[in-house]
C-alpha positions, -999 to +999 in steps of 0.1 A: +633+050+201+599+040+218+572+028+194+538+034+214+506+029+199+476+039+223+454+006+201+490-012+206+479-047+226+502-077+235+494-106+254+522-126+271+516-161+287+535-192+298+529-228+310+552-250+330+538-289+329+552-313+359+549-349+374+550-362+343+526-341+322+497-348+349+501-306+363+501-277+349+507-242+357+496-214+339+500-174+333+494-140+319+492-111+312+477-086+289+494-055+281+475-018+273+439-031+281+417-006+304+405-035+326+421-066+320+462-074+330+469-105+351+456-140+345+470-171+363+458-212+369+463-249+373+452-280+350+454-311+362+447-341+337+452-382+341+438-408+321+415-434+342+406-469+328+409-450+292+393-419+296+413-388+296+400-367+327+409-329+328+404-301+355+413-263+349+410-239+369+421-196+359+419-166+377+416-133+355+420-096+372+397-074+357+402-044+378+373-027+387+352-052+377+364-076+405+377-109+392+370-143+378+373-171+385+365-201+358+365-238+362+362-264+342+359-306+338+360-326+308+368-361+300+376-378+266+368-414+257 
């Protein structure tokens, strides 16, 4: 038996850290949306004279409405 529900929505991700902790990878995907479906990126993070630097980037398919891309930087003292 197949349970379909047509407001039904499931997202499904993973991450995968390497070099210890310092990379990320990153992905996903979103199940029964009109636009949206695959999302992927990259972190990377180290910590310099005691601040925490991190970098993300993410890539999101949106179908007809082209993609996007998002960066971002932060750092924690």
């Amino acid at each position: 038996m197949i349970i379909y529900h047509k407001y039904l929505r499931i997202h499904l991700g993973g991450e995968y850290r390497f070099m210890n902790n310092m990379l990320a990878l990153r992905a996903g995907y979103k199940v029964n949306y009109d636009e949206e479906g695959m999302s992927a990126g990259i972190g990377f993070r180290k910590n310099i004279v005691g601040t925490n630097i991190k970098l993300d980037y993410s890539y999101s398919d949106l179908g007809v409405f082209n993609t996007v891309n998002r960066i971002s930087i932060g750092a924690s003292f």
